[in-house]
C-alpha positions in Angstrom: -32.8 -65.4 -39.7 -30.9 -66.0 -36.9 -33.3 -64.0 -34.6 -35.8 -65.6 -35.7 -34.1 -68.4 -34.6 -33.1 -67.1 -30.9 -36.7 -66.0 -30.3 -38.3 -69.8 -31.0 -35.6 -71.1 -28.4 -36.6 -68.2 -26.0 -40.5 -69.2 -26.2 -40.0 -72.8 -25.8 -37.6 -72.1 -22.7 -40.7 -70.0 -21.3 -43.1 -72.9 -22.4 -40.7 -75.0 -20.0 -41.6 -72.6 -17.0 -45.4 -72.6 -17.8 -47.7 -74.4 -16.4 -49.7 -75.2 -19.6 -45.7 -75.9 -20.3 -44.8 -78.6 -18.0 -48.4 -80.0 -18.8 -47.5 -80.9 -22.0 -44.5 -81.8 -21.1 -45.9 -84.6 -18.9 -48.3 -85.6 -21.6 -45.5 -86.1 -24.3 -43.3 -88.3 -21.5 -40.7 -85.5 -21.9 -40.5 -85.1 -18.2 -42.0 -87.2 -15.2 -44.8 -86.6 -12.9 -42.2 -86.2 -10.2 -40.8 -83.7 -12.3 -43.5 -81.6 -12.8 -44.6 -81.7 -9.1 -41.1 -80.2 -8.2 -41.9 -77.7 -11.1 -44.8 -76.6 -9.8 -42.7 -75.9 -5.8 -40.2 -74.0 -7.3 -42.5 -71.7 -9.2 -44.6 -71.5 -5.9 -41.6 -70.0 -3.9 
C-alpha cells in the first residue's frame, strides 16, 4: 500500500512540472499567473 502511495505523490509532483500541470494549477487558483509564467522560464532553460 504504501507504494501505491509514493507513486500518486511522484505523479502529482510531475503534474507540477507539466505544462498541462501548471495549467490546471492556474485554473484551480492553486498557483498565480506570475507563477506559472516563471514556470514556464525555468523549464525553458
Amino acid at each position: 500500500m504504501e507504494e501505491d502511495e509514493n507513486e500518486e505523490e511522484e505523479e502529482k509532483e510531475e503534474d507540477i512540472y507539466s505544462e498541462d500541470g501548471t495549467d490546471d494549477l492556474v485554473e484551480n487558483d492553486e498557483i498565480s499567473a506570475e507563477e506559472a509564467a516563471f514556470m514556464e522560464g525555468y523549464n525553458n532553460s
